[in-house]
C-alpha angles and dihedrals in degrees: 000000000000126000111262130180112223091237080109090050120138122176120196129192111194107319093337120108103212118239128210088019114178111172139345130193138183131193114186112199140171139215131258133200115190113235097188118145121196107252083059122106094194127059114247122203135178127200125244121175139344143213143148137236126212142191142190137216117201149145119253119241112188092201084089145055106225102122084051104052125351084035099042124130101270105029129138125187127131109289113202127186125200120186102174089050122251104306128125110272098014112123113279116197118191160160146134113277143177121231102232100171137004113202114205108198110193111187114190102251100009138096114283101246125184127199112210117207119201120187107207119240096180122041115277114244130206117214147114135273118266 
């Protein structure tokens, strides 16, 4: 895979192309349970099940009404990162999450800005576009 900057990066949630974006991120994770007995010298562990969690930085632009609707607590829908951009062959990260808090940050004489956290409720795959 080549190096890219993110300066060509596009997030959807469901069939919205998110605007102002400024940054996204994504962790995947699974879950452990510890098997140690206790004649053992070494911790044993075995894994159980996985997920991811996401979040994204962007600017607020009151001409629409995605933190009302398509970006509301409590909202599913895909979400798709792209950090290449669209085009066939650039990578293509995605899954099926829930919006579990959106974080409005107001400076004083900055832009408004909103994270956006999503908690995955399908595995996140890592591809590329068709």
């Amino acid at each position: 895979m080549a190096i890219y900057t993110g300066k060509g990066l596009v997030v959807k949630f469901g069939t919205d192309t998110l605007t102002h974006v400024r940054s996204a991120s994504a962790t995947t994770s699974i879950g452990t349970v510890e098997t140690t007995a206790a004649a053992d010298t070494v911790k044993g562990y075995i894994t159980t099940t996985s997920g991811f969690e996401a979040s994204v930085d962007m600017l607020c632009d009151d001409t629409t009404d995605l933190f009302d609707t398509e970006l509301a607590v409590g909202t599913s829908a895909a979400f798709i990162i792209n950090p290449e951009g669209v085009a066939s062959g650039a990578v293509k990260i995605s899954g099926t999450a829930l919006v579990t808090a959106v974080d409005f940050s107001t400076p004083y004489d900055g832009l408004i800005a909103a994270k956006v956290s999503l908690l995955g409720t399908t595995a996140l795959t890592i591809g590329t576009n068709a």
